[in-house]
N, C-alpha and C positions, 0 to 999 in steps of 0.2 A: 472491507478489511483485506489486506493483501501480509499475507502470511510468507515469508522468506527462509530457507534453511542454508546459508553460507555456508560454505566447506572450510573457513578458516577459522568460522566461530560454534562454537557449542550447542551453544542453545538457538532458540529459532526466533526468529523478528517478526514483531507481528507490527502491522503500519494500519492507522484508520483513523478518520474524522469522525468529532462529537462536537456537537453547539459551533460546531465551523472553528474547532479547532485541531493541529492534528496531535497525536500520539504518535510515539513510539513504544514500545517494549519490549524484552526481552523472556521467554517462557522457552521450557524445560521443554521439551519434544511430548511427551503424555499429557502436559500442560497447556500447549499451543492451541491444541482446538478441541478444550472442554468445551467451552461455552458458544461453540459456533457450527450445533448442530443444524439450527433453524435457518440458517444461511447455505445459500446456493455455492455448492464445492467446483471452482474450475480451477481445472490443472493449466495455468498459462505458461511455465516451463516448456510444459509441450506443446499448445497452442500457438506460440509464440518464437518455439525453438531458444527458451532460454537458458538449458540446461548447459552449466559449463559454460556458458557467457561471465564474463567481468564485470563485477558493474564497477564501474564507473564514478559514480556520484547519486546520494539520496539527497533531497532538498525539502527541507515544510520550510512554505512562503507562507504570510499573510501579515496584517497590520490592523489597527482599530478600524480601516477604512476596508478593507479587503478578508473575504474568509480564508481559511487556512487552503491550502494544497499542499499535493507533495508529490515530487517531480524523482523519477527513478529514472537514471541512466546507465544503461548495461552496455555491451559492446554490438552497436546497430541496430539497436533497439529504445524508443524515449517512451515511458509511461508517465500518464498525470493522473492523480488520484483528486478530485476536485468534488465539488458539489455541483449538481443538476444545473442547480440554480441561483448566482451569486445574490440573491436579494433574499433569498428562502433559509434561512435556518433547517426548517424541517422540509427539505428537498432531496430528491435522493440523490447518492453517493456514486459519483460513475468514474471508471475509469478508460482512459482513453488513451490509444497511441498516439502519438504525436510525430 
């Protein structure tokens, strides 16, 4: 799950793949990560130097024939939010610079 706080929008973007497909949402900031204690917290703002970058463009691909993705473009920065393993349903969720 890749969790987002835009400066130009309120509440915070939560992005993540189920059954190979993606989600989008939007949650309240006290809201954004109730339910995402049992998951590993990395800051890639500052991993990444993406604080104060633009993005660019959010993208979920996918089709009957292809599982979902979802391609983040910020300013010199390309992330892809995909699955492990495109044959696997239940494979894990990795993200990747591109």
């Amino acid at each position: 799950m890749l969790i987002l706080k835009l400066k130009e929008v309120e509440l915070y973007q939560r992005f993540f793949l189920d059954a190979a497909l993606g989600f989008w949402e939007e949650w309240s900031e006290e809201d954004a990560f109730c339910d995402v204690d049992d998951l590993e917290h990395v800051d890639l703002a500052k991993e990444l130097d993406l604080k104060h970058k633009k993005v660019l463009s959010i993208t979920c691909k996918g089709s009957f024939e292809e599982f979902s993705s979802i391609e983040f473009r910020f300013e010199g920065v390309n992330l892809l939010l995909r699955l492990s393993d495109n044959t696997d349903l239940e494979s894990d969720v990795v993200l990747e610079r591109l």
